[in-house]
C-alpha positions in Angstrom: 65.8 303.4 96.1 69.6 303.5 95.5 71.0 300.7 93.7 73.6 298.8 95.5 76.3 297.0 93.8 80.4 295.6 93.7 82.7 298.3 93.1 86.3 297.6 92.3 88.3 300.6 93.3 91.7 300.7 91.3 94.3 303.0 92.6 98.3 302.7 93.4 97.8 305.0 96.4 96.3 303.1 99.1 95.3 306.1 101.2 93.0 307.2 98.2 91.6 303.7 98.4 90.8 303.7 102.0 89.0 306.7 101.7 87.0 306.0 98.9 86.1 302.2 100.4 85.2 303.6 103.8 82.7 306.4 102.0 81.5 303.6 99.5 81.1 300.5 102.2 79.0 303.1 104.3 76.3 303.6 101.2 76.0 299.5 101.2 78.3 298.9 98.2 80.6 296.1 98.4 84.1 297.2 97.5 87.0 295.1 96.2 90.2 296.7 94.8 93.2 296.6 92.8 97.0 298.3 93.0 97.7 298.4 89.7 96.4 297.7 86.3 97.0 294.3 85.7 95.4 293.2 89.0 92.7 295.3 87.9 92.3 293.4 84.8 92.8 290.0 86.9 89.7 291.6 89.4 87.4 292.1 87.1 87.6 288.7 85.5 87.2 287.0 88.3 84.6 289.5 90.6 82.2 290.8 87.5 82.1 294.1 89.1 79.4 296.5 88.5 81.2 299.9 88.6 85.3 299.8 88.2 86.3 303.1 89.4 89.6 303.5 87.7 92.7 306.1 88.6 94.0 307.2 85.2 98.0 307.3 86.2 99.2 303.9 87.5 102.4 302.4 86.7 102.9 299.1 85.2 99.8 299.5 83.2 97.7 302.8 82.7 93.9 303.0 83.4 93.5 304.1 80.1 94.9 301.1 78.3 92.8 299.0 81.3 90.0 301.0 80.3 90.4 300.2 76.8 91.1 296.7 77.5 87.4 296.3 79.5 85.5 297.8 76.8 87.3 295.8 73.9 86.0 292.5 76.0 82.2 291.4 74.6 82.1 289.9 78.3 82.8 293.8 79.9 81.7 296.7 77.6 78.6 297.1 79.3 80.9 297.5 82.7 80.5 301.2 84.0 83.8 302.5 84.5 84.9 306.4 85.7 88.2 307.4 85.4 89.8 309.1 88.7 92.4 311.4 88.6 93.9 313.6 90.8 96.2 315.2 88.2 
């Protein structure tokens, strides 16, 4: 059985986003997201989301240094996060 679960999709192009949602929402996940890297950070405090899936070149704040900053929190280092690029 597939395991569904809340996905925060994190990606300053919003076309990349919808895509990815629509695919997502149509396996049963529910998907939240996130423009940029602080909002990111903001999202997964307050949503607790399973999978963060994480574009690596944002501006304002990188997905490597939000990465960095979810697995340095006790509360998040379990979170699964993969890193999107399209670099």
């Amino acid at each position: 059985p597939l395991l569904m679960g809340k996905i925060l999709l994190v990606d300053d192009h919003p076309h990349i986003v919808r895509l990815l949602q629509m695919a997502l929402t149509a396996e049963g996940h529910e998907v939240i997201s996130a423009c940029n890297g602080l909002e990111a950070l903001e999202k997964v405090e307050a949503e607790r989301p399973d999978v963060v899936i994480l574009d690596v070149v944002m501006p304002e704040l990188d997905g490597i240094r939000v990465l960095n900053r979810i697995k340095s929190d006790p509360a998040f280092c379990d979170t699964v996060v993969v890193m999107l690029t399209v670099k």
